[in-house]
C-alpha positions as CSV (number, residue, x, y, z in Angstrom):
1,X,-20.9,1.4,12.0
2,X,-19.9,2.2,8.5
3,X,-16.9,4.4,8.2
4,X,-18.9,7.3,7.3
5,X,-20.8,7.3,11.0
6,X,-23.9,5.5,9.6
7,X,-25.8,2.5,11.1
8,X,-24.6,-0.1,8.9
9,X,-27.4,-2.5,8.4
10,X,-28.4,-5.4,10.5
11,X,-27.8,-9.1,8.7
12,X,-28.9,-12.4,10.3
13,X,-26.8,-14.7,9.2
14,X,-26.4,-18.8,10.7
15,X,-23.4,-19.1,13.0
16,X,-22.1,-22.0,10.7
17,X,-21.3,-19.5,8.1
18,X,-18.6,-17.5,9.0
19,X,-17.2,-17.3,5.2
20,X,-21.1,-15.8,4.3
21,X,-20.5,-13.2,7.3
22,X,-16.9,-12.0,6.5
23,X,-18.0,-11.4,2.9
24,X,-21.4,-9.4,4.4
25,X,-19.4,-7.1,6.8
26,X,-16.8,-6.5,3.8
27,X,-19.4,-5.3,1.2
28,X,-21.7,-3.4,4.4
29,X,-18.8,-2.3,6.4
30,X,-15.9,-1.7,3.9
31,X,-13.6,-4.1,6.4
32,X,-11.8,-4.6,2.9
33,X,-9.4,-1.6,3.7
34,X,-9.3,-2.9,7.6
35,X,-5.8,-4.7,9.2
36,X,-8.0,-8.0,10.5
37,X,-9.8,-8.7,7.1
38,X,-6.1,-8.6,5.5
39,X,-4.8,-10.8,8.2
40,X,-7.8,-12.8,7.6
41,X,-7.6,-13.0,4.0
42,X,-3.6,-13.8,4.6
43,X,-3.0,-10.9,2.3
44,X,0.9,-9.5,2.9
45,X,0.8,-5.9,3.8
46,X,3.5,-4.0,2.3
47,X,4.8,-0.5,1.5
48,X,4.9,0.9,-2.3
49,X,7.3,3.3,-2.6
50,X,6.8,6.3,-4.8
51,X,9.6,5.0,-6.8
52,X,7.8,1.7,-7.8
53,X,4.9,3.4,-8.7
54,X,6.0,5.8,-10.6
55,X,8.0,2.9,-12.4
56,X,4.6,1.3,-12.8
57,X,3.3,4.4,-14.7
58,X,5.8,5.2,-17.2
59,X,6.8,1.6,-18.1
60,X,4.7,-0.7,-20.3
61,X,5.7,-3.9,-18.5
62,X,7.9,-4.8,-15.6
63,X,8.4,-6.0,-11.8
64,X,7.0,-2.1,-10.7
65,X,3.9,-2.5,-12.9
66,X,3.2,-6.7,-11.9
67,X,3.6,-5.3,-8.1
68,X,1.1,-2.5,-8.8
69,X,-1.5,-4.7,-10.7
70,X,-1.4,-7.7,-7.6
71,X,-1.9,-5.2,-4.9
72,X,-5.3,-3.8,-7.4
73,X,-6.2,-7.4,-7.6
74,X,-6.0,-8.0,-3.8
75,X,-3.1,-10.0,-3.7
76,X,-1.4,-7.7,-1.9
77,X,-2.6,-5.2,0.8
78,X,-0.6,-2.0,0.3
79,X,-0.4,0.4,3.1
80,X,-0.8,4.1,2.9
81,X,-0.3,7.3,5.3
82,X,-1.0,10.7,4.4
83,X,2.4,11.7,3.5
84,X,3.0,8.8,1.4
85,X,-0.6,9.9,-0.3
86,X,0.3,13.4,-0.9
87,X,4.1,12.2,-2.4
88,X,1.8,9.8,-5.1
89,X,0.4,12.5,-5.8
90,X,3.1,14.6,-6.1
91,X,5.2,13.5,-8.1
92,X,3.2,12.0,-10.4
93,X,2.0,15.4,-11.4
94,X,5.5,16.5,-12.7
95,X,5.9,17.2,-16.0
96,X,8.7,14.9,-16.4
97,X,6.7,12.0,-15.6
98,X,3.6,13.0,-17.5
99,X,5.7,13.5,-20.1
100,X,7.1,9.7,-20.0
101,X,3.5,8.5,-18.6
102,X,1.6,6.3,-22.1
103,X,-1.6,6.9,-19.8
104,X,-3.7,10.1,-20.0
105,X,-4.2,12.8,-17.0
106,X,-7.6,11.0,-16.4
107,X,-6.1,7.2,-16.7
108,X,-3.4,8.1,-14.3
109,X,-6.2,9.7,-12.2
110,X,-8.7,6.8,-12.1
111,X,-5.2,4.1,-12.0
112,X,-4.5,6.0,-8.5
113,X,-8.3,6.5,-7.0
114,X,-8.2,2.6,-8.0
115,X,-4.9,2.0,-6.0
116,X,-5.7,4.6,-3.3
117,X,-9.5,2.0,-2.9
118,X,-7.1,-1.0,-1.8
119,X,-5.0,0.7,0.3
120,X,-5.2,0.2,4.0
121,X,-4.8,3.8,5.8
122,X,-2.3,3.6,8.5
123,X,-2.0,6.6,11.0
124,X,1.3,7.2,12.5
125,X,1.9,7.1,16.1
126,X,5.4,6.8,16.7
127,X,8.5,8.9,14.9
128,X,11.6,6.6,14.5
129,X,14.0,9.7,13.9
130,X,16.8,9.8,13.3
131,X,17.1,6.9,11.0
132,X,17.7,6.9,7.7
133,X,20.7,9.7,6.1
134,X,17.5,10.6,4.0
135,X,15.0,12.3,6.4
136,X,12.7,12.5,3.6
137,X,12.7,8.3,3.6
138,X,12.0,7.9,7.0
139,X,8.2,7.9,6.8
140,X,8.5,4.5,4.8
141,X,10.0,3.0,7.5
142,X,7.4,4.4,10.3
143,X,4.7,3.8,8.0
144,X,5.7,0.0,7.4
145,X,6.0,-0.4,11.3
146,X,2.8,1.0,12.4
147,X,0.8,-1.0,9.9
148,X,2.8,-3.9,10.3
149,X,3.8,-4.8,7.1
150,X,6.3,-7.5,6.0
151,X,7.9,-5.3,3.2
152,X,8.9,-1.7,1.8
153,X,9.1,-2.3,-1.9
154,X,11.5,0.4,-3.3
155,X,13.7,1.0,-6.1
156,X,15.7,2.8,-4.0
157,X,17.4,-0.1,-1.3
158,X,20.9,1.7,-0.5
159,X,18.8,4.4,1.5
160,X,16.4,1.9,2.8
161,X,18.6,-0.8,3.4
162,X,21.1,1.3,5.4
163,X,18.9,2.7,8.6
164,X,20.3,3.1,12.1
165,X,17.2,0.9,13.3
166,X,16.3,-2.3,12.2
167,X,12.9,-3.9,12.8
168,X,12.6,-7.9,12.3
169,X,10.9,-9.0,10.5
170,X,10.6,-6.0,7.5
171,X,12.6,-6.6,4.5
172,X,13.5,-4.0,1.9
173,X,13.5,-5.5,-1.6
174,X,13.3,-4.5,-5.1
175,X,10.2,-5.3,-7.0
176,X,12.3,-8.0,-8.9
177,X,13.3,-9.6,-5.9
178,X,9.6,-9.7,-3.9
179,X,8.4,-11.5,-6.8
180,X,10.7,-13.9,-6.9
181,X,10.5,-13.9,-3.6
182,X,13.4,-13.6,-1.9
């Protein structure tokens, strides 16, 4: 079925093409945004914070903006919950950062419907409270354990970094440092 509750149409395709079918159900079935077709495709799933994106949209260049432009290139699968959607949004509404923002209202808007496309939604089961001294951080950490992902990318690490739970397994890294890799 196709994610709006329609049929999705039927495809005969030889069994010795498995490449030909993955690509089929991607374009019929949207499996693009789905956990297997990231595992498949050996994509790392990770958590943008606000921070980073917002970095992304007022700077020119930079680690925020490179992290930003692998995850829209599908380099990266970048997972998203509805609170982390309605923060985006959010905050990069404010003045302030309109104000600093080289894009226009309608860049910024088409920039985030283009991110918010390769985002993989992740619905929350399981509250891991209390653990971090900001409450308001702790959906990062949730978010990044129900969707499995292998890092929260923040620009904010001392809050991140010093939660009462750890999870192997998830690092919290500066853009800087997950492009280099460390």
């Amino acid at each position: 079925m196709r994610l709006n509750g329609e049929a999705a149409p039927r495809v005969c395709v030889p069994a010795n093409e498995v490449s030909v079918l993955i690509r089929l159900l991607a374009a019929t079935v949207k499996l693009k945004s789905d956990s297997i077709y990231a595992s498949i495709q050996g994509m790392n799933k990770v958590v943008i914070d606000t921070s980073v994106l917002i970095s992304a949209l007022i700077g020119k260049t930079g680690p925020a903006r490179e992290v930003i432009r692998q995850c829209l290139l599908g380099q990266l699968k970048p997972l998203i919950s509805t609170t982390l959607f309605l923060e985006y949004e959010a905050v990069s509404k404010r003045d302030k950062i309109k104000e600093l923002c080289p894009l226009t209202e309608d860049e910024v808007s088409e920039l985030l419907a283009a991110f918010f496309s390769v985002c993989e939604w992740v619905q929350i089961h399981y509250l891991w409270r209390p653990n971090l001294k900001d409450e308001g951080d702790n959906f990062l950490i949730e978010l990044a354990v129900a969707g499995n992902a292998e890092s929260i990318i923040t620009n904010n690490l001392k809050d991140l970094r010093n939660a009462e739970l750890q999870f192997d397994g998830l690092k919290v890294l500066a853009p800087e440092d997950y492009l280099r890799g460390v």
